[in-house]
Each structure stands twice: as C-alpha cells, then as structure tokens.
C-alpha positions in Angstrom: 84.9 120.2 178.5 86.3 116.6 178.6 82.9 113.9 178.2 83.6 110.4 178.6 81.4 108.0 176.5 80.5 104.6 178.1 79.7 101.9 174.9 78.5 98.8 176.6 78.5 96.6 174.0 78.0 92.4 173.4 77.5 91.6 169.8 77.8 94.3 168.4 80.8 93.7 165.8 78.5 94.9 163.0 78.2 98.8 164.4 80.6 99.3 166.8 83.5 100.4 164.7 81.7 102.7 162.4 80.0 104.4 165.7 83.2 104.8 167.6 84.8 106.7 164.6 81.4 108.7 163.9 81.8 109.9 167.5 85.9 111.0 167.6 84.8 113.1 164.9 82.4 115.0 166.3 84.6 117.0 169.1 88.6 116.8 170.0 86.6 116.7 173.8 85.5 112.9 173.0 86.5 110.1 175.1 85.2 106.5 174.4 85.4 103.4 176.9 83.8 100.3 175.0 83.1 97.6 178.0 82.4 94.3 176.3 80.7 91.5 178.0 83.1 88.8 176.0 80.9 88.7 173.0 81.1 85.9 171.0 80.6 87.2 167.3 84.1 88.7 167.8 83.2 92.6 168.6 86.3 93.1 170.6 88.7 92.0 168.2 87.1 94.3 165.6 87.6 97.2 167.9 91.3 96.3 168.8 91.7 95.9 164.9 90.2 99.4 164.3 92.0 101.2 166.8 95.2 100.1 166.0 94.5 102.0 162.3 93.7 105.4 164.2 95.7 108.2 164.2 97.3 108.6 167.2 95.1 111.2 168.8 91.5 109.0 167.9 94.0 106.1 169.7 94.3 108.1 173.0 91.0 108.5 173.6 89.4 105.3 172.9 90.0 102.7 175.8 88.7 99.1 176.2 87.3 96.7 179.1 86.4 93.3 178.1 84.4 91.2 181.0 84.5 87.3 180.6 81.3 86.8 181.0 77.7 88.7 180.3 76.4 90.6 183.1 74.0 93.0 182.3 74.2 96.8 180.5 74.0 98.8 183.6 77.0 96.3 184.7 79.0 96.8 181.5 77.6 101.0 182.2 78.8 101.5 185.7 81.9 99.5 185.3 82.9 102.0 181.9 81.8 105.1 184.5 84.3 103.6 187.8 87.1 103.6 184.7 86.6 107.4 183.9 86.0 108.5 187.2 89.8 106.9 188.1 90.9 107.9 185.1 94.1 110.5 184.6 91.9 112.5 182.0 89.7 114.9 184.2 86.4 114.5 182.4 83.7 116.9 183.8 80.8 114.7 182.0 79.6 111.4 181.1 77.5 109.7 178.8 75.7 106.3 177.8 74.4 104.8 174.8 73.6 102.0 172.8 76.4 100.6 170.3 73.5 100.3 167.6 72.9 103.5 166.5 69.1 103.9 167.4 70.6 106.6 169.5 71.8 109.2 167.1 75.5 110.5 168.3 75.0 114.1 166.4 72.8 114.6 169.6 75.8 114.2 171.8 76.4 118.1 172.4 72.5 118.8 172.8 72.7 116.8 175.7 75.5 118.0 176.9 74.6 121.3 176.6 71.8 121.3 179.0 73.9 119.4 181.3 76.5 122.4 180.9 73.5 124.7 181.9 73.0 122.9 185.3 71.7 119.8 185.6 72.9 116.2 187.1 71.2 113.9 184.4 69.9 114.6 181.4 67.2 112.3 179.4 67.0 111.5 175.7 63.4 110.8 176.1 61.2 109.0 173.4 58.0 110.3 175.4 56.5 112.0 175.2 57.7 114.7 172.0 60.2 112.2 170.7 60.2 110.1 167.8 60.4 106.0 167.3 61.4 105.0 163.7 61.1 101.6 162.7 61.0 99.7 166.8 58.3 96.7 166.6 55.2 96.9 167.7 55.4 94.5 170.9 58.3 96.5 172.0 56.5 99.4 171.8 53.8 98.0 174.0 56.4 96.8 176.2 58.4 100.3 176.5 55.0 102.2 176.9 53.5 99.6 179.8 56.9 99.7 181.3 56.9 103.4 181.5 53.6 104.3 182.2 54.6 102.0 185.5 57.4 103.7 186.9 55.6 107.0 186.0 52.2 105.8 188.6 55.3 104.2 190.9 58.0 106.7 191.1 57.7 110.0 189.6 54.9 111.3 186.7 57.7 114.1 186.6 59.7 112.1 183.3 58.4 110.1 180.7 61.4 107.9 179.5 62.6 105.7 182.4 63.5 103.1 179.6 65.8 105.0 177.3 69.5 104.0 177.8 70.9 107.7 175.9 71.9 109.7 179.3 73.7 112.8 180.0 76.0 113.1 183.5 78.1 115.8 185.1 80.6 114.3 187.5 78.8 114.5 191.0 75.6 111.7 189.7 78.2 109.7 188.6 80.4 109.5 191.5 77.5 109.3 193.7 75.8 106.3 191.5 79.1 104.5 191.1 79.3 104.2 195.0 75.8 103.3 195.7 74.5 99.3 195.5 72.0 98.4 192.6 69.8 96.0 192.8 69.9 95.5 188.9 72.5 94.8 186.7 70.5 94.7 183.4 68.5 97.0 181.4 65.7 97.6 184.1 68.8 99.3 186.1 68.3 102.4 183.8 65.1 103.1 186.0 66.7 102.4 189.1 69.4 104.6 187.7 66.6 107.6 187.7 64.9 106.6 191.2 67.9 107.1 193.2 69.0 110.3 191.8 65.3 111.4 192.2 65.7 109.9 196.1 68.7 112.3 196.6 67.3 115.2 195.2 69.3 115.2 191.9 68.1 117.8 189.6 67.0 116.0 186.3 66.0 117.0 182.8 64.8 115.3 179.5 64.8 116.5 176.3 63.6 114.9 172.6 65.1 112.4 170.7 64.7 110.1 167.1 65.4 106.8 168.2 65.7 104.6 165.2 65.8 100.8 165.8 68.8 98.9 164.2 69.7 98.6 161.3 72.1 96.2 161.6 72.7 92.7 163.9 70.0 91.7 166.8 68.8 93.1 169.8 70.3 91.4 173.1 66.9 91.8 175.5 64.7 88.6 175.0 61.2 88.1 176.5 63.0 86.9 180.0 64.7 90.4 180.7 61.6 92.1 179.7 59.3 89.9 181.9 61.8 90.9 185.1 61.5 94.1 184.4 58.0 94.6 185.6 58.5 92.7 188.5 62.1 94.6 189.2 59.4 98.1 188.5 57.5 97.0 191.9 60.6 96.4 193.7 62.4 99.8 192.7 59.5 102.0 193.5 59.3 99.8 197.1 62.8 100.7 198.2 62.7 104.8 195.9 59.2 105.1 198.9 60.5 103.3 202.0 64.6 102.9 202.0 66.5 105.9 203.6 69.5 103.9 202.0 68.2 103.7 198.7 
C-alpha cells in the first residue's frame, strides 16, 4: 500500500533533512511531498541539496512545493494532499505531520494499520492515554483549554482536535480537498475533524509520545493561538447549523 506523506514545513532547515531520510527508510511504500511556505532560514535549499545526494529510488519518491509566501499549515497540508491525489503514483493513504520530530515517524505504520482495518482518519491523540515530553507549560494550558472546547462544542467522542499527526485513506482526502475551509492555519486541524464528523466519516484515535523540539523554534505565536478560540466558536456554529459544512 502506497502512503503519501505531506511535510508542511517553514523554517525548519534544522530537521527536515534528517526526518525525510528517517522516513524513506522505514518502508519502500513511502512517498514524501515537503510544501514550504518560502522559509527564510533556507529549508528548501537544504532539501533540494539532500535530495540530489539520494539514491535514485529515495529521489523518486520525495517531491517538493515551495509557496512564495506563508499561508497557514492546513494551507501548506491541503495543497501537499491536491498534489498526491493528481499524482501518477496511486497512493491508497495519506498522512500529516510536523517537520520537528515531536511526532515520532516509527509510528507511521501503527497508524496506518488501523486505517488499513477501516477507518477514514485516524488520530495520534495526546489525550487522553498519550504522552507529552518536554512541551511548556502555557502550551499545555493552551492545548488542553483548546480541546476541552471543541470537545463541549463538537463531539466529546475524541480527545485530540489539536494534534497535527493524522492518518487518511483516499475517500477523506478527496472529499476534504474539494470542500471550502474557513481556516488556513493550525486551528484548520479541528475544522479538519468537524467536517468529516458532519459527513459521517468513521474516525479513530489511537496513543502517541509527542516530544517537543529539539531543535529550531516553533512557528505558532500568541496571535494564532488567540484566533483559535475564537475560530473554536465559529467551527462548532457552521459543524450545528450548515448543511454545506
């Protein structure tokens, strides 16, 4: 089975490289597309550097988008999904993570697996069995707040809304890549859930160890995170009341 990996990345020359060869390793069934927002500490060149050192079969399955300007993760996600889905290479699943390696990519087949066993999306949830190593405290306040929202809002049924490690089979992503977001940032990882849960997707979660970075800085400031309880309100509004959601 074919999976596509989606990297959205801006500045993230410090673990992008090493993460996109710890994944070809892993299965002859990896695909990467890295999508980068024009990053200005250089993280594209470092990829186009590295691949041009890969053996020729790592080469063929590693593809590149760069965007000249930054507009969002779940932009940078959905664009990297619309490439695979058009793609010549018939992949039968999908994944997102973070470039950082707080999402550990040994977990890559456990996700997959329970997609393979039926589902549309599959969680790596932090919540409520997981485990957080090293994340500081006020984003822990934040994650948990944020959370505990769209679980009163949307659905008590998941605990993770927040978590950007997800697991797709081919129908969620064709019928997300068509459908209008209201959200082009991180909060669109919740609205992601909500309109699968609208359509009567079948979703499942299972644990994860998310460790916080090691290395460079994280790209959500206070701004992003302040939106995203107002963008909460606005997602559970339209999940209630819009047929067209």
């Amino acid at each position: 089975m074919k999976a596509l990996i989606v990297l959205p990345s801006f500045n993230e020359k410090e673990n992008i490289v090493d993460l996109i060869i710890s994944i070809l390793a892993i299965s002859k069934s990896f695909y990467i597309v890295v999508v980068d927002d024009n990053s200005p500490d250089g993280t594209y060149k470092a990829v186009e550097k590295a691949k041009l050192l890969m053996p020729d079969f790592d080469r063929e399955r590693l593809h590149m988008i760069k965007r000249f300007e930054k507009d969002g993760r779940g932009g940078a996600v959905w664009e990297g999904m619309r490439w695979g889905l058009s793609s010549s290479v018939d992949f039968e699943y999908f994944v997102e993570m973070d470039c950082d390696f707080s999402h550990n990519p040994n977990e890559i087949q456990a996700g997959l697996n329970i997609v393979f066993n039926g589902f549309d999306l599959v969680l790596g949830s932090r919540y409520p069995d997981g485990k957080i190593i090293n994340w500081p405290l006020k984003r822990r306040i934040f994650s948990r707040f944020a959370n505990f929202l769209c679980r009163i809002l949307i659905s008590w049924k998941f605990h993770d809304y927040t978590n950007g490690y997800r697991f797709y089979n081919r129908k969620s992503v064709a019928h997300l890549s068509k459908s209008r977001t209201m959200f082009k940032g991180y909060i669109n990882l919740s609205e992601t859930i909500a309109k699968l849960l609208k359509h009567d997707f079948s979703i499942a979660a299972f644990p994860i160890i998310f460790e916080n970075r090691k290395l460079g800085k994280s790209n959500t400031d206070f701004k992003e995170m302040l939106g995203s309880f107002f963008a909460i309100f606005q997602i559970a509004v339209r999940y209630w009341f819009d047929k067209k959601f």
